[in-house]
N, C-alpha and C positions, 0 to 999 in steps of 0.2 A: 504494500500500500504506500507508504514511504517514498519508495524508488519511484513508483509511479507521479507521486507527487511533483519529484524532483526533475522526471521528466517532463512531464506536462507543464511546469513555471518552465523551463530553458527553451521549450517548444513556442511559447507565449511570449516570453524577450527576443526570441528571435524573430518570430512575425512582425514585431512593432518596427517603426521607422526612426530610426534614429532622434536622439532629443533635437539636436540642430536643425531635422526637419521641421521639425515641431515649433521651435524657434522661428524660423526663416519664416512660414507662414504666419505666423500670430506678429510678427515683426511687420512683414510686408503689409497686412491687411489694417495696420493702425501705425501708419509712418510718422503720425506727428502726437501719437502718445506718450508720455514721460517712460522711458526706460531701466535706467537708472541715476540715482541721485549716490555721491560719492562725499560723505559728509567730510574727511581727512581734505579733500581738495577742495571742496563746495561745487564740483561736476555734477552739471543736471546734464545728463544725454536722452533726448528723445530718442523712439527708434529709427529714424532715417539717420542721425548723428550713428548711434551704435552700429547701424550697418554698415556706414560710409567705412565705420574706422574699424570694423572686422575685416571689410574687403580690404582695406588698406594694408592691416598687419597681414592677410591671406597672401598677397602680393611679394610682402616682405621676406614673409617666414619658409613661402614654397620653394625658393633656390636653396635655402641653407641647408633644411632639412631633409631634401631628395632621398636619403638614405636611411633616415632616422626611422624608427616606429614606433619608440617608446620613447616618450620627451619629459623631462624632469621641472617644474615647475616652480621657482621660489621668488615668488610675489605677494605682496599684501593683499588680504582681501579689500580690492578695490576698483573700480572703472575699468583702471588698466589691466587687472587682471581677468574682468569678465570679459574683455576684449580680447586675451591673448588665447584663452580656454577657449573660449567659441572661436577663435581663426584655428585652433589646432583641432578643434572637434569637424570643424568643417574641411579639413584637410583628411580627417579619416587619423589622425595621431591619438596613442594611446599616452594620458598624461596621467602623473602620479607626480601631487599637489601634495609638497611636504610644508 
């Protein structure tokens, strides 16, 4: 029963669409709602700001990393770093956020 269990959740994570999907649309369909606020900097980013500046870091980060698949992560939680997360989740990068 167990095993079945265990099967059936991994069966059910793997049908789902990645969270970035999930992002990207809820992002695209309300471009001028407040996204995040970053009280350390006082950064209000709507979503068209937060996209501009994931595509931007996506741009950045895709020549360096060509090799990588597991990318190490040591940023504040903050702007910059829901930025750098979602460029690396949209790149398909497996990150471990120490």
């Amino acid at each position: 029963m167990i095993k079945l269990s265990f099967l059936e959740c991994d069966f059910h994570i793997s049908s789902k669409e990645p969270f970035h999907f999930h992002w990207l649309k809820h992002a695209h369909s309300s471009l001028l709602k407040l996204a995040i606020i970053d009280q350390a900097s006082g950064a209000k980013l709507n979503n068209i700001k937060l996209l501009t500046s994931v595509i931007i870091f996506i741009k950045r980060l895709k020549a360096i990393l060509v090799h990588q698949e597991n990318i190490g992560v040591l940023l504040p939680s903050s702007a910059v770093g829901a930025i750098v997360n979602l460029a690396l989740f949209a790149l398909g990068k497996k990150t471990d956020q120490s």
